[in-house]
C-alpha positions in Angstrom: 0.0 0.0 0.0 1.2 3.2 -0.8 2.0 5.2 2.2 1.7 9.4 2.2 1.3 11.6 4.9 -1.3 13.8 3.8 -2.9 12.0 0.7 -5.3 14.6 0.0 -2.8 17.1 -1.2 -1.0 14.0 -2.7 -3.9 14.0 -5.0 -4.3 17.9 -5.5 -0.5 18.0 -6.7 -1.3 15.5 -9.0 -4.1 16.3 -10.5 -2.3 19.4 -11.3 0.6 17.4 -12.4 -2.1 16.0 -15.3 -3.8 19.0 -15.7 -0.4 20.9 -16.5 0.8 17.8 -19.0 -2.8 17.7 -20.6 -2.9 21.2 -21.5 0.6 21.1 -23.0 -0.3 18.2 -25.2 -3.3 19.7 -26.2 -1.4 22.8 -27.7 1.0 20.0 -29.2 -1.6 19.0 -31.1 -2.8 22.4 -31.8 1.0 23.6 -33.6 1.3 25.8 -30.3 5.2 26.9 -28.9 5.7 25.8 -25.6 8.9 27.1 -23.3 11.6 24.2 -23.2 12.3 24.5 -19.3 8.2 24.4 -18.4 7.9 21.1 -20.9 6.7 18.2 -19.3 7.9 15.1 -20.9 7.5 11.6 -19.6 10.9 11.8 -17.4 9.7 14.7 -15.7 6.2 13.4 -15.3 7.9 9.9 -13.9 9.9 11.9 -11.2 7.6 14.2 -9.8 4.8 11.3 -9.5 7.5 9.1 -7.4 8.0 12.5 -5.2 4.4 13.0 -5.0 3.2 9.2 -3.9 6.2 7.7 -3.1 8.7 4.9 -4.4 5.8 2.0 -4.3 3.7 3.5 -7.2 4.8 1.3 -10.3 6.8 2.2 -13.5 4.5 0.4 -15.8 1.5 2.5 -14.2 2.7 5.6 -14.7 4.5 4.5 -18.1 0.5 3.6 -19.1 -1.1 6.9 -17.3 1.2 9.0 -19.1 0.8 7.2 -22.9 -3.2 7.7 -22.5 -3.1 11.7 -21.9 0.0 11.8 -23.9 -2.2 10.0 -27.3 -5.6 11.3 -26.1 -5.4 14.7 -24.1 -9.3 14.6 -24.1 -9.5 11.4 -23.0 -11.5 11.1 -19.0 -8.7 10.0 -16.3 -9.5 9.0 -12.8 -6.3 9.3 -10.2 -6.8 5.8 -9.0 -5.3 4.7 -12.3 -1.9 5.4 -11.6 -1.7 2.4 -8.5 -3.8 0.2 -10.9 -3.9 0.1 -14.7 -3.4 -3.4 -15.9 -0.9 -3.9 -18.9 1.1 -7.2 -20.1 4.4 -7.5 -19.2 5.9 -8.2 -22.6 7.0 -5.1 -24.3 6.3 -6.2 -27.6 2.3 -7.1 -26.9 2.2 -4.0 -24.5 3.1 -1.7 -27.1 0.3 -2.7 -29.4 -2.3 -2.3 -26.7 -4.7 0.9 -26.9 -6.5 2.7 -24.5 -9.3 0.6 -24.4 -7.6 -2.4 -23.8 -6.6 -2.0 -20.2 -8.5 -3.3 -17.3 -8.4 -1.6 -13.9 -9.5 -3.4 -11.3 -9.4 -2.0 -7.5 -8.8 -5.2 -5.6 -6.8 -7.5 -7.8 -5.2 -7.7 -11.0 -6.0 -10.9 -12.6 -6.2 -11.8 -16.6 -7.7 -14.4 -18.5 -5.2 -16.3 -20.7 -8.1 -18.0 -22.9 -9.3 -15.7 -25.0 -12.8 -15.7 -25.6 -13.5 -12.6 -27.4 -11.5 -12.8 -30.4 -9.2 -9.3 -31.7 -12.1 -6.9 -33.1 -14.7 -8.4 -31.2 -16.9 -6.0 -28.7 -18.8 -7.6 -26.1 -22.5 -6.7 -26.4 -24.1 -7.8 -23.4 -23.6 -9.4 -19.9 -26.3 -11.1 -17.9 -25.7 -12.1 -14.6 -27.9 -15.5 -13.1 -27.7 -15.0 -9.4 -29.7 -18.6 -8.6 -26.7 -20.4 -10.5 -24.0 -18.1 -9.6 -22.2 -17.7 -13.3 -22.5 -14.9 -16.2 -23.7 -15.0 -19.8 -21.8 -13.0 -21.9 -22.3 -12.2 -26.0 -20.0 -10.8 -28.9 -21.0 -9.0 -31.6 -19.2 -11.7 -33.8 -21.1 -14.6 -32.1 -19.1 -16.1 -29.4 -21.6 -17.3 -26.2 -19.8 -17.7 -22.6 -20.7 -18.9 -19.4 -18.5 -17.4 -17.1 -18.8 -20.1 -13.9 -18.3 -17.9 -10.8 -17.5 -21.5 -8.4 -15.4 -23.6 -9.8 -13.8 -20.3 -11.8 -13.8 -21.8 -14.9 -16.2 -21.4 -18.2 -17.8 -22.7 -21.2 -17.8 -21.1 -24.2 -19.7 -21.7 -27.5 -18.5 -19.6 -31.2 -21.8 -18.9 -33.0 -19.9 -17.5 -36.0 -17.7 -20.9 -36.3 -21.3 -21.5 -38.7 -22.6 -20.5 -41.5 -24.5 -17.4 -39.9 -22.6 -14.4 -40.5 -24.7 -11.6 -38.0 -23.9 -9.8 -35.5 -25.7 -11.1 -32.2 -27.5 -8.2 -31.0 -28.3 -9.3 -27.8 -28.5 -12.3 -24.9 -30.6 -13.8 -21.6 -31.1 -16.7 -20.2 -34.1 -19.3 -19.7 -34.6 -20.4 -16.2 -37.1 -23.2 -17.0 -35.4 -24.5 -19.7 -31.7 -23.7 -18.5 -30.5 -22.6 -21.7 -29.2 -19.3 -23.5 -31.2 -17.1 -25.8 -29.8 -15.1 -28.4 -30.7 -12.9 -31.3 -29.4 -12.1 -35.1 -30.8 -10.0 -37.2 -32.8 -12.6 -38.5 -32.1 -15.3 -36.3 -33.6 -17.0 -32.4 -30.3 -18.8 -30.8 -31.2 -21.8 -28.2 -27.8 -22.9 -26.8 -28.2 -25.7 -24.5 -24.7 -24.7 -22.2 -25.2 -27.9 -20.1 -23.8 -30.3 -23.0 -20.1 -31.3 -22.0 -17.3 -32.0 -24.2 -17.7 -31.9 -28.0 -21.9 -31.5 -27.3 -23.2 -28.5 -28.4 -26.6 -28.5 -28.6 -27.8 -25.3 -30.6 -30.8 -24.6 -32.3 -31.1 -21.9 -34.8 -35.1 -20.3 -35.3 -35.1 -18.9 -38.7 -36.0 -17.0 -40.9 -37.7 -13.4 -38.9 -39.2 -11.1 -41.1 -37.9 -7.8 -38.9 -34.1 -7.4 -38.2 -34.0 -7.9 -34.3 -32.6 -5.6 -32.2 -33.0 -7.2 -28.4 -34.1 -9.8 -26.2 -35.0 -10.3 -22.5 -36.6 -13.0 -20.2 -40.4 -12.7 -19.0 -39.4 -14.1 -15.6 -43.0 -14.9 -14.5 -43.7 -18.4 -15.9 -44.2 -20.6 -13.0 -44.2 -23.8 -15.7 -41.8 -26.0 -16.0 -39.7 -26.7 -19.5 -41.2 -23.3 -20.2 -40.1 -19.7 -20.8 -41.4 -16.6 -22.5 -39.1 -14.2 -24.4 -39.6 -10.3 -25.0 -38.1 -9.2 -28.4 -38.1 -6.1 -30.3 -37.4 -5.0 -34.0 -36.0 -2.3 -36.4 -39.6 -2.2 -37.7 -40.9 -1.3 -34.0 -42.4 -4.8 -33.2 -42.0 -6.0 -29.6 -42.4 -9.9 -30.2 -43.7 -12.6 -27.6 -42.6 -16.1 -27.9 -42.9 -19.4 -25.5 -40.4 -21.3 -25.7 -41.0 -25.2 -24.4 -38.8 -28.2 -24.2 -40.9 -30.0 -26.8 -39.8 -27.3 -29.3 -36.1 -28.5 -29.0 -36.7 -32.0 -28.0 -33.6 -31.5 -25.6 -33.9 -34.8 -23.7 -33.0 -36.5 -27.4 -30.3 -34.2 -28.3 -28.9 -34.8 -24.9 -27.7 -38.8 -25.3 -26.2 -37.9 -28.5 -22.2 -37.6 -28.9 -22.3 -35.3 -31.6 -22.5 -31.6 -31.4 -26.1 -31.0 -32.2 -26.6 -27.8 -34.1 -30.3 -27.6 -35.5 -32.3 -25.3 -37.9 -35.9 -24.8 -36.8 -38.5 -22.9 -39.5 -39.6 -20.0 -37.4 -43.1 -21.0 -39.3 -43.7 -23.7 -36.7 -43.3 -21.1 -33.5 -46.0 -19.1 -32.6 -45.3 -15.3 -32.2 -47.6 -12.4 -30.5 -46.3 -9.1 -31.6 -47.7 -5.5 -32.0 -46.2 -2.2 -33.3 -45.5 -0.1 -30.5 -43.0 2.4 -31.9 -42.7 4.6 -35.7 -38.2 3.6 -34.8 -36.3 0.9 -33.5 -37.1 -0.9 -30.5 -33.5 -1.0 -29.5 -34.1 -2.6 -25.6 -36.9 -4.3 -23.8 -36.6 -5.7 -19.9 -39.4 -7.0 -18.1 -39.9 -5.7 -14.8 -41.6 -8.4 -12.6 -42.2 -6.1 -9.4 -44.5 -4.5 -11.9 -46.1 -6.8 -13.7 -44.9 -5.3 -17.2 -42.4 -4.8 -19.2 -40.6 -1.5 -21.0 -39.4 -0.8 -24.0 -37.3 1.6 -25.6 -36.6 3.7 -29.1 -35.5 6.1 -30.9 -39.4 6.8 -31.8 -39.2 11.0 -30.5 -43.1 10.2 -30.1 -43.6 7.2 -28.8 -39.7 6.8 -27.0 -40.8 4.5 -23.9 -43.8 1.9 -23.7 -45.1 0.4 -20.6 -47.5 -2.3 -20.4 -48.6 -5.7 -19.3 -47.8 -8.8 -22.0 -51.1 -9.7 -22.1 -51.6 -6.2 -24.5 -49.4 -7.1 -27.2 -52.0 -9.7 -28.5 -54.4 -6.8 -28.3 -55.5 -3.6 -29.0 -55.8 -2.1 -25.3 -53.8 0.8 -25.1 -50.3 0.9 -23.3 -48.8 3.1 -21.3 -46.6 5.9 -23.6 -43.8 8.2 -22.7 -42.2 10.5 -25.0 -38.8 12.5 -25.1 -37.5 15.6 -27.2 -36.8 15.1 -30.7 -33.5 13.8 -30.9 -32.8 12.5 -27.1 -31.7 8.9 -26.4 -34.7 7.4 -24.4 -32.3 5.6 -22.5 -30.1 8.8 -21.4 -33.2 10.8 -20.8 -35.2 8.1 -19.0 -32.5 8.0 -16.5 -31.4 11.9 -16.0 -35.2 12.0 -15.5 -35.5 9.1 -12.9 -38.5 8.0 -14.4 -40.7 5.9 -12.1 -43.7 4.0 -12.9 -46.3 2.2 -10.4 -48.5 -0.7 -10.9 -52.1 -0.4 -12.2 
């Protein structure tokens, strides 16, 4: 632990220190003189950082503090990232790394050596499952993970190894049926995770007529081998489907050796769905304390929906919320802590 005497102006001096250095670079960047003697470069940076904290702050973190204001003055910097910011040892992969490749973490440094987002991969969603203590996580390119939180270990299934090229938009997971939903643009993903080995039972609903754009779990089936599933469209369509273990005939798949992957005609599912935005519906969550679920878009008139399920196989009206022309829902919903009571 790094020891200082009074750490509060510790931290003044150095955010000075940044401030100083940041404003430099910026006029760097701008074709602006600056006076030799007042230049901050990275040796002068290094040695008034160890005078501020102390010998115990690291080279490497102040090596990586200093290359992300040096590359990106107007990039946001939090102090904490000088005792912290993760980079790998070897020069030669360290000095390909960017900005958004380092990981700070407060307690403990720890990395992953399998990697299950490939290079040019972004992760697109993360779902923690509380009851079963592990994470889903999605790529855009289509790799599915269970992150295990017990036994620290995971499984992990690559989508795009297939013949589907899309980006998955979006992930959950079905309690009843213990599985993992995902959607393409034009596709339903079913990934039975509890196959072992070289199983990988998958089942691929196709074709939809919208592009979809998210996915969440109705957690208020009470039925076994059953779960509902909220989706929503780039044509404004919020979708219902149930999804039941006779769809997938799971308990078949499941004494097989082979990896199971299986393309199901979307004809043969029966979908509710209704039109509640003129834009995207870019996210949907159900909200079980309330007996409803939400949806979002880009729709300046019709920006968030409220209702019950039950509505979008009729034509009761909803609950609408709208938001200036040109305002993510999303940002807005929150500034404005929007709450919403049952009835």
């Amino acid at each position: 632990a790094v020891e200082v005497s009074d750490f509060k102006n510790a931290l003044k001096q150095f955010q000075e220190l940044v401030e100083q250095t940041v404003t430099q670079k910026t006029k760097k960047k701008l074709g602006l003189s600056i006076e030799d003697e007042d230049e901050i470069d990275y040796d002068k940076f290094y040695t008034t950082t160890k005078k501020i904290f102390g010998p115990e702050i690291k080279d490497h973190n102040i090596k990586a503090f200093f290359r992300k204001i040096s590359s990106n003055p107007h990039v946001r910097t939090e102090w904490c990232e000088i005792f912290g910011c993760f980079i790998e040892e070897s020069d030669t992969i360290s000095s390909q790394l960017k900005e958004e490749n380092m990981v700070f973490l407060v307690s403990e440094k720890q990395q992953i050596t399998h990697a299950v987002v490939k290079r040019q991969d972004v992760i697109k969603s993360i779902v923690k499952v509380p009851r079963l203590d592990f994470t889903v996580v999605s790529s855009q390119k289509g790799v599915l993970t269970i992150f295990n939180n017990q036994s620290n270990s995971f499984f992990s299934y690559a989508f795009y190894l297939h013949q589907d090229t899309a980006w998955i938009a979006g992930c959950d997971f079905l309690p009843q049926l213990k599985c993992v939903v995902a959607v393409t643009e034009r596709t339903i993903i079913v990934w039975d995770y509890k196959s072992k080995g070289s199983q990988n039972n998958c089942f691929i609903i196709r074709p939809m007529e919208n592009a979809l754009l998210c996915v969440c779990t109705v957690t208020m089936s009470d039925r076994l081998a059953q779960d509902n599933i909220l989706m929503g469209d780039d044509k404004g369509y919020v979708h219902l489907l149930t999804l039941t273990s006779d769809h997938f005939g799971m308990k078949q798949c499941k004494g097989k050796k082979e990896s199971q992957l299986q393309v199901l005609d979307s004809k043969n599912f029966n979908f509710v769905k209704r039109k509640l935005h003129d834009d995207w519906a870019v996210k949907i969550k159900y909200f079980p304390e309330l007996n409803c679920f939400g949806s979002c878009s880009s729709d300046s008139i019709h920006s968030l929906v409220l209702g019950d399920i039950k509505r979008l196989g009729d034509n009761l009206p909803v609950k609408e919320f709208s938001v200036p022309r040109g305002v993510n829902a999303f940002t807005y919903c929150a500034k404005a802590k929007v709450i919403v009571t049952g009835g």
